[in-house]
PDB file of N, CA, C and O in Angstrom:
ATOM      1  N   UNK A   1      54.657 148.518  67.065  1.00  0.00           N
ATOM      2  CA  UNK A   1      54.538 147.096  67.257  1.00  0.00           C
ATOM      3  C   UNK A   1      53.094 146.645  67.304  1.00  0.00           C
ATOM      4  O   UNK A   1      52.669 145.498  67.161  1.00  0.00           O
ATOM      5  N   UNK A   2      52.487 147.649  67.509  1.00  0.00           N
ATOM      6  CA  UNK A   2      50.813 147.113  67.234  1.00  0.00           C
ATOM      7  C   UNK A   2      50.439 146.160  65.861  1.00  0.00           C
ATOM      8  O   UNK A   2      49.469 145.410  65.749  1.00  0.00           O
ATOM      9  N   UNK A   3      51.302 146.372  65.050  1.00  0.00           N
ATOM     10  CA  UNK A   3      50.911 145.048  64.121  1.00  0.00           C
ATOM     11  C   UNK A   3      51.091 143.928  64.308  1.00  0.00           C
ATOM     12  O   UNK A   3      50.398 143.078  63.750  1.00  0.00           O
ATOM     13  N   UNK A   4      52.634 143.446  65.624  1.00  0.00           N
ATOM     14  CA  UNK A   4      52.779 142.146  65.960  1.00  0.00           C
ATOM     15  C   UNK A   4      51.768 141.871  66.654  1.00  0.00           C
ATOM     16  O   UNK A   4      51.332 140.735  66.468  1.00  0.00           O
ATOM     17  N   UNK A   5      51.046 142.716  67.647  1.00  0.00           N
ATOM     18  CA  UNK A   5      49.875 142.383  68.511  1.00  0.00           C
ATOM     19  C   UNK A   5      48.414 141.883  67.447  1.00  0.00           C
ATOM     20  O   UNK A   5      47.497 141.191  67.891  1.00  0.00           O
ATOM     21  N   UNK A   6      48.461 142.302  66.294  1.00  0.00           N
ATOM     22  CA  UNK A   6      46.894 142.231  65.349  1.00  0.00           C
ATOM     23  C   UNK A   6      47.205 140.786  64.550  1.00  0.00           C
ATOM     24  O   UNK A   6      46.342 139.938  64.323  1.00  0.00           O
ATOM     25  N   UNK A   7      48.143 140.718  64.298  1.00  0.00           N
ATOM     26  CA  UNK A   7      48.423 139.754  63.204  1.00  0.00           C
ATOM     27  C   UNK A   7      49.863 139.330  63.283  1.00  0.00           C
ATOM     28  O   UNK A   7      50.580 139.898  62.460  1.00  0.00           O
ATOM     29  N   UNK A   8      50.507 138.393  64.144  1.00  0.00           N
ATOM     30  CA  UNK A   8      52.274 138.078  63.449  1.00  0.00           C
ATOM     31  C   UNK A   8      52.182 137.279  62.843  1.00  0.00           C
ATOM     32  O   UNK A   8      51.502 136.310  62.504  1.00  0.00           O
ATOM     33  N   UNK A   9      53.488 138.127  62.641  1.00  0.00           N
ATOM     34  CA  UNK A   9      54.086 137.271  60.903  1.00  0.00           C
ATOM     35  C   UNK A   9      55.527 136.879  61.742  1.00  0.00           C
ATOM     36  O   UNK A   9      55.973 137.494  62.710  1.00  0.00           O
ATOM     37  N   UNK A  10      56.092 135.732  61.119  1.00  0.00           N
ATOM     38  CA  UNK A  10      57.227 135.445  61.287  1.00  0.00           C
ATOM     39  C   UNK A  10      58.065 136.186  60.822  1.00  0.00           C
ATOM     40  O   UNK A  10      58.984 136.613  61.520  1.00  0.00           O
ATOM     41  N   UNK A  11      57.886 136.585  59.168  1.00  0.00           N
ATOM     42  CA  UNK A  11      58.763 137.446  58.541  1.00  0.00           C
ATOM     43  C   UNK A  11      58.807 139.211  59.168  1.00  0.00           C
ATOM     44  O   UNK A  11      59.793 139.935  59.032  1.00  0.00           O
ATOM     45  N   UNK A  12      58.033 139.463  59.575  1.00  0.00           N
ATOM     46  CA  UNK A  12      58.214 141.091  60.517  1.00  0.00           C
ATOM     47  C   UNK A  12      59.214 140.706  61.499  1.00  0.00           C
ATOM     48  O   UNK A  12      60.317 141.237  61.368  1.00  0.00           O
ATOM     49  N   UNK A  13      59.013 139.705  62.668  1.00  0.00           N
ATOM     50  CA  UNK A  13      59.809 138.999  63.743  1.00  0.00           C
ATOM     51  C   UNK A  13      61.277 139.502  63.243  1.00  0.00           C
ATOM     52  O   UNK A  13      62.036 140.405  63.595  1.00  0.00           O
ATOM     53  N   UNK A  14      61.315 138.320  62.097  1.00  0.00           N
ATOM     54  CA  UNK A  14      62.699 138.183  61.487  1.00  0.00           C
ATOM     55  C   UNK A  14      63.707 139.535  61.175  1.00  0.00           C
ATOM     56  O   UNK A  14      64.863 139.847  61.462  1.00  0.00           O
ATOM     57  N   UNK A  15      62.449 140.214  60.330  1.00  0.00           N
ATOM     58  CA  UNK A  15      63.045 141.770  59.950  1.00  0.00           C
ATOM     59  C   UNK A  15      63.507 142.446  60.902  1.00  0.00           C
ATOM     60  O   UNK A  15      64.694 142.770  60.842  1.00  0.00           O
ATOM     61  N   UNK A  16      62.702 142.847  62.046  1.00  0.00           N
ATOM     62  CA  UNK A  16      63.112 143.356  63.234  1.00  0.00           C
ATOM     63  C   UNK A  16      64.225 142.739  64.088  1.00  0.00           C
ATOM     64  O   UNK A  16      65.145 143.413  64.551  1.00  0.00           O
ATOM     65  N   UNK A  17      64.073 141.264  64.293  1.00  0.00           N
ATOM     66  CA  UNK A  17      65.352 140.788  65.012  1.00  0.00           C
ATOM     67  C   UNK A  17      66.925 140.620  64.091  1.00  0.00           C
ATOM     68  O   UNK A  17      67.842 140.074  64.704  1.00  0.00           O
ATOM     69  N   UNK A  18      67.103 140.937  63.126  1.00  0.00           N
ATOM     70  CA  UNK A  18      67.770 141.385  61.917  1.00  0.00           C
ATOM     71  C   UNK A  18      67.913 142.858  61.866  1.00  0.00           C
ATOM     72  O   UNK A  18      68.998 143.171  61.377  1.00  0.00           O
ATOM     73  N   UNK A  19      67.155 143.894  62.220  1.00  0.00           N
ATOM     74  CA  UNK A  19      67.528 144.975  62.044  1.00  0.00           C
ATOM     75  C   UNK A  19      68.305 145.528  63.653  1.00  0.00           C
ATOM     76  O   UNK A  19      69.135 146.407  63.886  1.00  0.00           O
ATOM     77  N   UNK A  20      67.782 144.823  64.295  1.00  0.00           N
ATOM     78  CA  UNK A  20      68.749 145.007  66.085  1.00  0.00           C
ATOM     79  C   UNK A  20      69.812 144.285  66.238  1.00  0.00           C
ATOM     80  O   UNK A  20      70.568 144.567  67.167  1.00  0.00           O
ATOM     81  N   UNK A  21      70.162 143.013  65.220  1.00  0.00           N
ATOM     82  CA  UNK A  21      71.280 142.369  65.133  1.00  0.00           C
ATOM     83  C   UNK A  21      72.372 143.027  64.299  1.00  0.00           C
ATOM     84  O   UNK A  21      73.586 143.144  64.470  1.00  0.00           O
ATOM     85  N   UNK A  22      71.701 143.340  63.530  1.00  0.00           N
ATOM     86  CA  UNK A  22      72.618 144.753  62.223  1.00  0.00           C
ATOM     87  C   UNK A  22      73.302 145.963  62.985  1.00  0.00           C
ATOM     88  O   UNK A  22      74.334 146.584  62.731  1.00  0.00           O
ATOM     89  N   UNK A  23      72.493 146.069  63.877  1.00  0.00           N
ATOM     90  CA  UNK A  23      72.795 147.721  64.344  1.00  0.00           C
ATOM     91  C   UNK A  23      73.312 147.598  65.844  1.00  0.00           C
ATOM     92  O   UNK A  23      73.293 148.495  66.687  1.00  0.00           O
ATOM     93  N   UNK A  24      73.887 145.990  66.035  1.00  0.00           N
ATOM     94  CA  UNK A  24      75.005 145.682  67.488  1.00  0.00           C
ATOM     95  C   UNK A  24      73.754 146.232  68.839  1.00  0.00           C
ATOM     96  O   UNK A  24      74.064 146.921  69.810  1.00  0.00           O
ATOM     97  N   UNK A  25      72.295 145.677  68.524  1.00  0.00           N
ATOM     98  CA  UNK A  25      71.285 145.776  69.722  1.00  0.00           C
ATOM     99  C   UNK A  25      72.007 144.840  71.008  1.00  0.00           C
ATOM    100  O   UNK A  25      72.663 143.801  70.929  1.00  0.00           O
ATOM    101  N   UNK A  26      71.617 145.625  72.170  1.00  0.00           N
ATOM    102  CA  UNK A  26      71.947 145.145  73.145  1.00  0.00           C
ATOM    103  C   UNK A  26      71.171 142.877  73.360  1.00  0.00           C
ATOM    104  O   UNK A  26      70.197 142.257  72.933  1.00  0.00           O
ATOM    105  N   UNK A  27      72.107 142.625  74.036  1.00  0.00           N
ATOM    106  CA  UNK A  27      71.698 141.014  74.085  1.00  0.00           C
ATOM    107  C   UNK A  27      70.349 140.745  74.609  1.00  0.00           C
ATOM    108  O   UNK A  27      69.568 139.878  74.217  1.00  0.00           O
ATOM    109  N   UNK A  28      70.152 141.769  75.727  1.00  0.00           N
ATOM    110  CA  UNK A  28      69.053 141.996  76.149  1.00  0.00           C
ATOM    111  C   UNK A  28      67.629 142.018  75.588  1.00  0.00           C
ATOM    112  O   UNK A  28      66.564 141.490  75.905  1.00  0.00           O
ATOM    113  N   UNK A  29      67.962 142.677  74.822  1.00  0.00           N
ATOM    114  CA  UNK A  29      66.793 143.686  73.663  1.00  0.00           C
ATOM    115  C   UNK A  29      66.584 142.435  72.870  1.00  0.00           C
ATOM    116  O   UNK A  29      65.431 142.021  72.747  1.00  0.00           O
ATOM    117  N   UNK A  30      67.573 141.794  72.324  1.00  0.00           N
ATOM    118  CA  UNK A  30      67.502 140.447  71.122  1.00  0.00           C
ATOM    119  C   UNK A  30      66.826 139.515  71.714  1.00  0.00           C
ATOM    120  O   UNK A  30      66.001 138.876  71.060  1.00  0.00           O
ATOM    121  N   UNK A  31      67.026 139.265  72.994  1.00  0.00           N
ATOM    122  CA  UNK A  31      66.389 138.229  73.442  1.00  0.00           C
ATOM    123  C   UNK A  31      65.222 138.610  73.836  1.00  0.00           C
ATOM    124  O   UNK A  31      64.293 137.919  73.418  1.00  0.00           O
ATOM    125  N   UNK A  32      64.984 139.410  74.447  1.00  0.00           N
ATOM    126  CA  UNK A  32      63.474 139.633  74.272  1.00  0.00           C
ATOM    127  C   UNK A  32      62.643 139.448  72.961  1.00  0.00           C
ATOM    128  O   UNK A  32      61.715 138.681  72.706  1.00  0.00           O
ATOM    129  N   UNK A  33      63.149 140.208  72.362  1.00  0.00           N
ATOM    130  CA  UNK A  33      62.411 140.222  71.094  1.00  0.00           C
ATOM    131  C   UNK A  33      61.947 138.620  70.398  1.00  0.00           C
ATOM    132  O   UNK A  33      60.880 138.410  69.822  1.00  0.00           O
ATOM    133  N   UNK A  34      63.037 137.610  70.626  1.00  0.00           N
ATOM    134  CA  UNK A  34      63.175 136.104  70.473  1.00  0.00           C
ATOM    135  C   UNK A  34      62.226 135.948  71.393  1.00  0.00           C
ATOM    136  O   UNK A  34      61.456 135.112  70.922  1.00  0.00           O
ATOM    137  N   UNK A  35      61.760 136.361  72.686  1.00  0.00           N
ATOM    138  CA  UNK A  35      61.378 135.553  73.376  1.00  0.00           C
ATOM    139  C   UNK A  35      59.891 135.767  73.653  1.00  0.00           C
ATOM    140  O   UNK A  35      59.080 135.017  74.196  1.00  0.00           O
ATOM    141  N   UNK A  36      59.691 137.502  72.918  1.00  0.00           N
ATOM    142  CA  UNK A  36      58.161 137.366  72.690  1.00  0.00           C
ATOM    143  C   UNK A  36      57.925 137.309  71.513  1.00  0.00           C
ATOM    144  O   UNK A  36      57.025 138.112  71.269  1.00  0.00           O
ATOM    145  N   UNK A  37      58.354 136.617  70.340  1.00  0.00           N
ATOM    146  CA  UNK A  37      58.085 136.131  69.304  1.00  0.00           C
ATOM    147  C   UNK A  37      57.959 134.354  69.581  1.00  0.00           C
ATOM    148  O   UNK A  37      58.058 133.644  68.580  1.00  0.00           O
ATOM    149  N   UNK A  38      57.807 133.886  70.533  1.00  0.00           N
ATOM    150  CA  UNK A  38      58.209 132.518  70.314  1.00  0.00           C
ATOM    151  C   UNK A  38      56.722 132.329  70.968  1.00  0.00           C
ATOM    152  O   UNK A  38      55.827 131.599  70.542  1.00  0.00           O
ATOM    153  N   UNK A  39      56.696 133.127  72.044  1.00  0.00           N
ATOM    154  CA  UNK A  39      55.718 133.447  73.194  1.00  0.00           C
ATOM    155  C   UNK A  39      54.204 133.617  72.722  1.00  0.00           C
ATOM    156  O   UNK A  39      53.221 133.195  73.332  1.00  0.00           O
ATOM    157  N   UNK A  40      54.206 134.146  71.810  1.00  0.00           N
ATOM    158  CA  UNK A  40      52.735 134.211  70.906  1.00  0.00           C
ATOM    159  C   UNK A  40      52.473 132.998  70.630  1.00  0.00           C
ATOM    160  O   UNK A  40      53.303 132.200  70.193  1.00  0.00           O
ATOM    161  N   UNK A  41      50.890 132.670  70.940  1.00  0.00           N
ATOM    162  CA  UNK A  41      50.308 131.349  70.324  1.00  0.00           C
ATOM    163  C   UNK A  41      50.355 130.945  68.687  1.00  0.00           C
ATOM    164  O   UNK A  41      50.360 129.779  68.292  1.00  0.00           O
ATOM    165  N   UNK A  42      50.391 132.251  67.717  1.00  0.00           N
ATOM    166  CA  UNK A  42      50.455 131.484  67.005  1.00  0.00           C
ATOM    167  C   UNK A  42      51.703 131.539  65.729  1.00  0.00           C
ATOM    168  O   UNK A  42      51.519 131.412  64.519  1.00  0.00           O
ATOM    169  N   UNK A  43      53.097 131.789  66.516  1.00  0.00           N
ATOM    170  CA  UNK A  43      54.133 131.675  65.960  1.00  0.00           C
ATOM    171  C   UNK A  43      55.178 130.735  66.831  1.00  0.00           C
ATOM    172  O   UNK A  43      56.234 130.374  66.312  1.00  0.00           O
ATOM    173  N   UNK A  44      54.797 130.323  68.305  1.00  0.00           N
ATOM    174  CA  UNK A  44      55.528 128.869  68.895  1.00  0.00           C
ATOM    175  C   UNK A  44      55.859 127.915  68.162  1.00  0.00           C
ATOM    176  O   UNK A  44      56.505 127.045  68.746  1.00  0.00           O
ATOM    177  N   UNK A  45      55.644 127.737  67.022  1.00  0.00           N
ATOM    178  CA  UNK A  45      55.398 126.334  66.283  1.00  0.00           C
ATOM    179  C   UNK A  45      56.430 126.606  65.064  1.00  0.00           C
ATOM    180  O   UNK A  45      56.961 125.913  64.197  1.00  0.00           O
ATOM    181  N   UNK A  46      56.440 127.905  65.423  1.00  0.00           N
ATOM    182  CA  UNK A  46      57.779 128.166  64.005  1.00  0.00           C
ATOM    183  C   UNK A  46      59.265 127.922  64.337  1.00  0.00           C
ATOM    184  O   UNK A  46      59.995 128.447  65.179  1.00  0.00           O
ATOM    185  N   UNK A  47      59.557 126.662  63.127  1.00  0.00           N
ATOM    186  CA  UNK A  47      60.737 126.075  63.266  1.00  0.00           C
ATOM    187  C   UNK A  47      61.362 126.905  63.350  1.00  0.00           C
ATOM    188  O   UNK A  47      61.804 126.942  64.499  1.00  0.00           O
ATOM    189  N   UNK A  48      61.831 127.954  62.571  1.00  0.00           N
ATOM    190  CA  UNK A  48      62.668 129.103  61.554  1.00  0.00           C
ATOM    191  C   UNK A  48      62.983 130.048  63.274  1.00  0.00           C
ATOM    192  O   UNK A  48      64.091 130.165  63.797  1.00  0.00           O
ATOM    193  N   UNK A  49      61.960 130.473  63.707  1.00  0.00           N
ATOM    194  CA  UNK A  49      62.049 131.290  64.840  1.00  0.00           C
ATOM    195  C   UNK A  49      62.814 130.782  65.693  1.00  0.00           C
ATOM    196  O   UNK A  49      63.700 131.476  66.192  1.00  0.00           O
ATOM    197  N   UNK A  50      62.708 129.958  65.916  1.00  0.00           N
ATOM    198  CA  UNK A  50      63.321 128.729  67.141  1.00  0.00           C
ATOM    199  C   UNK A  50      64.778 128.459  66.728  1.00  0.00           C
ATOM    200  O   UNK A  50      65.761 128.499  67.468  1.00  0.00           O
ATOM    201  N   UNK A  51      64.750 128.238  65.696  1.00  0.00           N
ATOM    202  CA  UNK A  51      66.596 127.939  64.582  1.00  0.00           C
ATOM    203  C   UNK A  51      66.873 129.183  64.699  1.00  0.00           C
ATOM    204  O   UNK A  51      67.419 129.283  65.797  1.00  0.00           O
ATOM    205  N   UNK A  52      66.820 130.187  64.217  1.00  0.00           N
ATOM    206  CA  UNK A  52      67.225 131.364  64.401  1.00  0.00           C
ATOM    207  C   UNK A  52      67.579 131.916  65.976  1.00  0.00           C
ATOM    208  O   UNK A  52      68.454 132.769  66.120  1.00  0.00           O
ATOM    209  N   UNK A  53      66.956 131.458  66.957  1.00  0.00           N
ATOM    210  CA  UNK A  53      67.512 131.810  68.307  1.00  0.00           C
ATOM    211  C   UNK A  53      68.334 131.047  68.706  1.00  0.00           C
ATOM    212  O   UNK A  53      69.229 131.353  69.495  1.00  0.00           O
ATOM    213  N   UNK A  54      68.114 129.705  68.117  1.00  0.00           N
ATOM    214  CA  UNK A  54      69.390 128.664  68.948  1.00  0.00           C
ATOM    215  C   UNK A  54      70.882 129.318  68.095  1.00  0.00           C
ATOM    216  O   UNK A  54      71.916 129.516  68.733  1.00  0.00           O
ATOM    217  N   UNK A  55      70.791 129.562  66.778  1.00  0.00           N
ATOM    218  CA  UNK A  55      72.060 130.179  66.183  1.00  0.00           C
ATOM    219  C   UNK A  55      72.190 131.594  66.697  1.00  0.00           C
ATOM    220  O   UNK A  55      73.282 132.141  66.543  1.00  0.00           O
ATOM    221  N   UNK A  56      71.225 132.245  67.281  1.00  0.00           N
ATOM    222  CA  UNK A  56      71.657 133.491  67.805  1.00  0.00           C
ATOM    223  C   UNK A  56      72.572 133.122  69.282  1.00  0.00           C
ATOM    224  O   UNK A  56      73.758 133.451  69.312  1.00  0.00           O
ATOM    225  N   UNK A  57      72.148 132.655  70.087  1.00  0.00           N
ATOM    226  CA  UNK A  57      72.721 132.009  71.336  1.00  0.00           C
ATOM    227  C   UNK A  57      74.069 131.339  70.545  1.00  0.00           C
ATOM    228  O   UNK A  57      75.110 131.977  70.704  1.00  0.00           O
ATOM    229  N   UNK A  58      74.144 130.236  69.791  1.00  0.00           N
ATOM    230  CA  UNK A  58      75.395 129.607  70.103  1.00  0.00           C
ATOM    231  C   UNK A  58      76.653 131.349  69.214  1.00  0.00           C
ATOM    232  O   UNK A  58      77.383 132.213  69.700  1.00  0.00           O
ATOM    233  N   UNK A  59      76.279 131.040  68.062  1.00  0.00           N
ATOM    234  CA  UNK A  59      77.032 132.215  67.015  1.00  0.00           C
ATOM    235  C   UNK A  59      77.223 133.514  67.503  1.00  0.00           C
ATOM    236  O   UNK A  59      78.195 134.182  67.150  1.00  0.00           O
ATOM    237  N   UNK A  60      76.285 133.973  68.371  1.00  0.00           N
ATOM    238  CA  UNK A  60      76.544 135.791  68.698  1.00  0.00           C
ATOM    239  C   UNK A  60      76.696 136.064  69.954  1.00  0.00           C
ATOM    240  O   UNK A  60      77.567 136.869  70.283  1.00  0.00           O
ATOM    241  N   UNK A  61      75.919 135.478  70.862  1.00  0.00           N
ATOM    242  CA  UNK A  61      75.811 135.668  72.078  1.00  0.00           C
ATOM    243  C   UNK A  61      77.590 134.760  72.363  1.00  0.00           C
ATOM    244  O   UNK A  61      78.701 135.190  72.671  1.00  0.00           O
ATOM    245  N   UNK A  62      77.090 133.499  72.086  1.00  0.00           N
ATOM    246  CA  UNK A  62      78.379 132.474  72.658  1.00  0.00           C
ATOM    247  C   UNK A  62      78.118 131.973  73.888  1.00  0.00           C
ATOM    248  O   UNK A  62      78.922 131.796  74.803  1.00  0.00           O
ATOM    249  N   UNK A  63      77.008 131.761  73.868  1.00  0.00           N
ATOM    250  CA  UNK A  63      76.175 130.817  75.203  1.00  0.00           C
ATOM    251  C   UNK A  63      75.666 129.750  74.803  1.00  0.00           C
ATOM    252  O   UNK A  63      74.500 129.772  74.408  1.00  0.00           O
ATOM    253  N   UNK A  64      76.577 128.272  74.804  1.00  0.00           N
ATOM    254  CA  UNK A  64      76.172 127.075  74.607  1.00  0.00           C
ATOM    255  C   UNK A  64      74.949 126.070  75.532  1.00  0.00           C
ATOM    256  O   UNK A  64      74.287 125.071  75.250  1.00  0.00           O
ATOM    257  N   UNK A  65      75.086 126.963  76.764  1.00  0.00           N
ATOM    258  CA  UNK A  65      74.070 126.605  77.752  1.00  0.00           C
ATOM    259  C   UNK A  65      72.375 127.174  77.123  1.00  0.00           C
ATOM    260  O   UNK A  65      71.361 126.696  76.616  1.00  0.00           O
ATOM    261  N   UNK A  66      72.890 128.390  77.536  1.00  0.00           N
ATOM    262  CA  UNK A  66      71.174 128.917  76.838  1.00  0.00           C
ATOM    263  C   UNK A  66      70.768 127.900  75.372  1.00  0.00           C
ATOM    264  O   UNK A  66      69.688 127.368  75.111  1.00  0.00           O
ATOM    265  N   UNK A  67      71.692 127.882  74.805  1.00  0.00           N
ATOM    266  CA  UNK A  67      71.262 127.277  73.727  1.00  0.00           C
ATOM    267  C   UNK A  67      70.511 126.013  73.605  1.00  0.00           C
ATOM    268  O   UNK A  67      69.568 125.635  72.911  1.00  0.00           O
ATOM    269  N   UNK A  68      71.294 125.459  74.569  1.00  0.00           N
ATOM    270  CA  UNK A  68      71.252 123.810  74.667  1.00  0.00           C
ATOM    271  C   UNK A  68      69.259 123.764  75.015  1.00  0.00           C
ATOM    272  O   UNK A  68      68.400 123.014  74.553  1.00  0.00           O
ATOM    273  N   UNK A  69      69.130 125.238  76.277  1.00  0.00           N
ATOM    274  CA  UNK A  69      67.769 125.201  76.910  1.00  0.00           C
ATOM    275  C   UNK A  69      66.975 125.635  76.035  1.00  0.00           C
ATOM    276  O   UNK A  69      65.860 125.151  76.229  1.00  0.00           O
ATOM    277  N   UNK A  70      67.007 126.503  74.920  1.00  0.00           N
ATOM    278  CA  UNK A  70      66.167 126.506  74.190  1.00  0.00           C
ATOM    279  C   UNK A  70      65.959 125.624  73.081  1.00  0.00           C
ATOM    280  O   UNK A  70      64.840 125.722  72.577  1.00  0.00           O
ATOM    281  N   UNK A  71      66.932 124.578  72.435  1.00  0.00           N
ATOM    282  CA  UNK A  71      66.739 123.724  71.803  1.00  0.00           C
ATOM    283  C   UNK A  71      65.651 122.651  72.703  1.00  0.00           C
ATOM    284  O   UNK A  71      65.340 121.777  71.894  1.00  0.00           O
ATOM    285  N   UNK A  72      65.298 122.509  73.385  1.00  0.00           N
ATOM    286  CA  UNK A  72      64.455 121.581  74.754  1.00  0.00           C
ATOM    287  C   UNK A  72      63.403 122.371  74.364  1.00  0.00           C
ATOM    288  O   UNK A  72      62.558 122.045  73.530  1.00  0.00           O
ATOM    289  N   UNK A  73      63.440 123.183  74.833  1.00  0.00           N
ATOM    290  CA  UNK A  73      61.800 124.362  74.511  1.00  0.00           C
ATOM    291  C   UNK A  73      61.924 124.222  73.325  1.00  0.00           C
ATOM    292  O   UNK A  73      61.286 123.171  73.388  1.00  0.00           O
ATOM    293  N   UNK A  74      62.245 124.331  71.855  1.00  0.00           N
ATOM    294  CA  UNK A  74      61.899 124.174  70.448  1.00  0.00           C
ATOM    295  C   UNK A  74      61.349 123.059  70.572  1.00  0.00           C
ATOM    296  O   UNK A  74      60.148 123.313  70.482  1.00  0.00           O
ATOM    297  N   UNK A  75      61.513 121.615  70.773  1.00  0.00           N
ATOM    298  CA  UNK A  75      61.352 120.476  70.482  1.00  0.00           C
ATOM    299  C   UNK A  75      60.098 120.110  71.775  1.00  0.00           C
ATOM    300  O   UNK A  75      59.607 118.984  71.855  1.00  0.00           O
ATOM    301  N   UNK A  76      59.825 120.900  72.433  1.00  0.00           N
ATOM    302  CA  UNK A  76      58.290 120.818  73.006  1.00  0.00           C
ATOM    303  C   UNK A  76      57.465 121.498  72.473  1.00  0.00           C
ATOM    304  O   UNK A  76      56.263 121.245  72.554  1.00  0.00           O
ATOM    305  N   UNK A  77      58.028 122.652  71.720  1.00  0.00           N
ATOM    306  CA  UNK A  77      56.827 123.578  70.962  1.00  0.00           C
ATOM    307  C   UNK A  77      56.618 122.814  69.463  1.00  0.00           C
ATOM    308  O   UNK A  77      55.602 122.750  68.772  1.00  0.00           O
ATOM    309  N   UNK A  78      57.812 122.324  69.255  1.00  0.00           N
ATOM    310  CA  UNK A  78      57.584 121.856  67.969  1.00  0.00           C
ATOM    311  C   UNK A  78      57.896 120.544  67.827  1.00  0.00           C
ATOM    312  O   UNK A  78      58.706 120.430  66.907  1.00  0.00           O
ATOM    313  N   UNK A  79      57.556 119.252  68.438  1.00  0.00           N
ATOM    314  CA  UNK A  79      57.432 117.918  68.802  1.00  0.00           C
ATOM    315  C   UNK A  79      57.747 117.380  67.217  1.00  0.00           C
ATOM    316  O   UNK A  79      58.774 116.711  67.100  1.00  0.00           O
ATOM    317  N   UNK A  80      57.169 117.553  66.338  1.00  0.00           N
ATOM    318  CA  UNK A  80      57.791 117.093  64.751  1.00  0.00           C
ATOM    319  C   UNK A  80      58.996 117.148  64.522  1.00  0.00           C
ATOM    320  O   UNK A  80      59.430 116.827  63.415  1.00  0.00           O
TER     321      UNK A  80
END
């Protein structure tokens, strides 16, 4: 993971939270991973990251609450 620390990319994020979603990763593990990808200064601002967790929450998890709270946090990180 030392490359997310030098340089992230959204698309590594993606790959990785895609390859723990593929392989039935614990909810735990997913959300972390969502939640220090969002957490970096300079991938907060990514719509795609943010859409991708609110459909992970409502579609996989099946937590309309979490969802609802991170759609609130998207739309402060990403005010546009």
């Amino acid at each position: 993971m030392s490359t997310f620390v030098r340089k992230p990319s959204v698309v590594a994020w993606l790959f990785a939270l895609s390859y723990e979603m593929s392989k039935d990763g614990s909810h735990h593990r997913i959300r972390g991973l969502f939640e220090r990808a969002v957490s970096n200064d300079m991938l907060c601002s990514s719509v795609v990251l943010w859409r991708c967790y609110i459909g992970y929450e409502l579609n996989i998890a099946h937590d309309p609450s979490a969802a609802r709270r991170i759609f609130f946090r998207a739309i402060h990180a990403c005010p546009w």
